[in-house]
C-alpha positions in Angstrom: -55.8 -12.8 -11.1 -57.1 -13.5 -14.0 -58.6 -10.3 -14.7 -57.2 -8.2 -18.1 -55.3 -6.0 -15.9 -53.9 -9.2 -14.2 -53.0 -10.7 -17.5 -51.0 -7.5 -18.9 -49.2 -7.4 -15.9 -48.0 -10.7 -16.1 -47.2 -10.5 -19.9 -45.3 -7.7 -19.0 -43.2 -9.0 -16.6 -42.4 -11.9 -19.0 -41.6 -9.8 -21.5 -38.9 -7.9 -19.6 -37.4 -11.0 -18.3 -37.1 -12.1 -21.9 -35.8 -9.3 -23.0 -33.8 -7.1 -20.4 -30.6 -9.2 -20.3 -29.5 -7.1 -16.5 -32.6 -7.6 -15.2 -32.2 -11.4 -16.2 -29.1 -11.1 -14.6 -29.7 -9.5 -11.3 -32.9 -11.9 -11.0 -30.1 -15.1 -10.8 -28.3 -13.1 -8.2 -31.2 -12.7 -6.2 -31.3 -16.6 -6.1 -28.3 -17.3 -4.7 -29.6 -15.3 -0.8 -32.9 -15.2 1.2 -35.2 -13.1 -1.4 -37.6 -10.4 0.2 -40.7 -10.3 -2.1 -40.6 -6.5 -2.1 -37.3 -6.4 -3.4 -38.3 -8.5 -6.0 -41.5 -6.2 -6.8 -39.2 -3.2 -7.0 -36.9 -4.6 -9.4 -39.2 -5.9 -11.7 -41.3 -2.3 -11.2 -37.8 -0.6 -12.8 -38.2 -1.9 -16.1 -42.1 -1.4 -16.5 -43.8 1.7 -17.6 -45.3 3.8 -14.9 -48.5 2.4 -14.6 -47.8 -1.0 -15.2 -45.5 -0.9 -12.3 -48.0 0.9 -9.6 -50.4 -1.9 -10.7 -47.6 -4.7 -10.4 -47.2 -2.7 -6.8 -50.6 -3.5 -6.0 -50.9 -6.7 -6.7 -48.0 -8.0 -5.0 -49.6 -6.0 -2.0 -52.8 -8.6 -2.9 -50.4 -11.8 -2.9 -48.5 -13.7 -0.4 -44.9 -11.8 0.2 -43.7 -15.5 -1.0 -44.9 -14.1 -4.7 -41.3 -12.5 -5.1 -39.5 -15.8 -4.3 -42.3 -18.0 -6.6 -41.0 -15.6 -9.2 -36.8 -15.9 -8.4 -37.4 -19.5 -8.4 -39.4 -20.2 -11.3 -37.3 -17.9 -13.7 -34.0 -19.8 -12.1 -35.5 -23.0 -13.1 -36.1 -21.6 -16.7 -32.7 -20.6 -17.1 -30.7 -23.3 -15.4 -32.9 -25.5 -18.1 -32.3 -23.4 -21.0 -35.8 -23.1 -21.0 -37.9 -20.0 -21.6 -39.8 -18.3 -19.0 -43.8 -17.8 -18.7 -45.7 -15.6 -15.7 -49.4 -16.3 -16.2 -52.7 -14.9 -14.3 -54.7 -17.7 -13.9 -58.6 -17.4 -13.4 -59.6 -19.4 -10.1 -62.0 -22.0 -10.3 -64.9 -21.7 -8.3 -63.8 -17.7 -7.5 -66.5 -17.1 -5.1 -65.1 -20.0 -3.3 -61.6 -18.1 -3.7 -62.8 -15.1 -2.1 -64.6 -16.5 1.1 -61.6 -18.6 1.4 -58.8 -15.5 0.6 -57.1 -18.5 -1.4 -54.2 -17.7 -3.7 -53.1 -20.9 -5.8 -49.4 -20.7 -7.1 -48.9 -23.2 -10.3 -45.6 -24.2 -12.3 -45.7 -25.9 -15.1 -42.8 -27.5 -16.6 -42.4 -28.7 -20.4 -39.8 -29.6 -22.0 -39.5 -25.7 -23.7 -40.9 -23.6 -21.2 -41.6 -23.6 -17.4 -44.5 -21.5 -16.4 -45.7 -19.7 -13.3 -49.0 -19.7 -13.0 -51.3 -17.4 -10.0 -55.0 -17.6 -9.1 -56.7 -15.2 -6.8 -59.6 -12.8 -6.1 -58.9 -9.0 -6.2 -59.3 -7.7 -2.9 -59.8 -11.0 -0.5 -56.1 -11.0 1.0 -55.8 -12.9 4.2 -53.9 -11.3 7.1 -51.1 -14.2 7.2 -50.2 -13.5 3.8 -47.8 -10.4 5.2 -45.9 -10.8 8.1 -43.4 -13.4 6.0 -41.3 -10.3 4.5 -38.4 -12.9 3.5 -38.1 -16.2 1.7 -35.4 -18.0 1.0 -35.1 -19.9 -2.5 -33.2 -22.4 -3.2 -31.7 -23.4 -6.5 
């Protein structure tokens, strides 16, 4: 991530989750049970534009299926704070190292206004472990 379609994808997602008070909604629900990354991915899909969702589609296809659960329990953590909530694509340091490595590096950040999820990766350089995981439980 990191990349300017990375970046509107993320602001996009934060935007809906700041604004779309159902979608805010149904994302607490989906804390409270085991949460399937591409459940997560499809709901957040709904409430984007056509090709902001196909690209959203794709890169959860890039990411660990743990990105829909990083998500679930990040926003939880905003809310349960009264805090807002930030997705952010994060340029990797040292990307070729990224890629020969299929690294993905998942970041939250937590002030006292705002807890952020952060993700670094290359395009294209998924590892094969990343999949078979299909659920994830979060805890909050």
């Amino acid at each position: 991530m990191g990349a300017p379609e990375c970046r509107k994808i993320t602001a996009e997602v934060t935007r809906v989750l700041s604004t779309e008070s159902d979608l805010r909604l149904r994302m607490l629900q989906l804390a409270t049970r085991p949460v399937d990354g591409a459940e997560v991915c499809e709901l957040l899909a709904s409430y984007l534009d056509e090709g902001t969702a196909a690209d959203l589609r794709d890169e959860f296809r890039e990411l660990p299926s743990i990105m829909g659960a990083q998500i679930v329990m990040a926003f939880s953590l905003a809310e349960a704070g009264g805090k807002t909530f930030a997705f952010e694509s994060v340029a990797p340091e040292g990307p070729l190292t990224f890629a020969r490595r299929r690294q993905v590096r998942f970041m939250l950040d937590v002030t006292a206004e705002c807890v952020t999820l952060g993700v670094a990766h290359v395009a294209g350089r998924k590892a094969q472990w990343y999949q078979p995981h299909r659920q994830t439980e979060v805890l909050v």
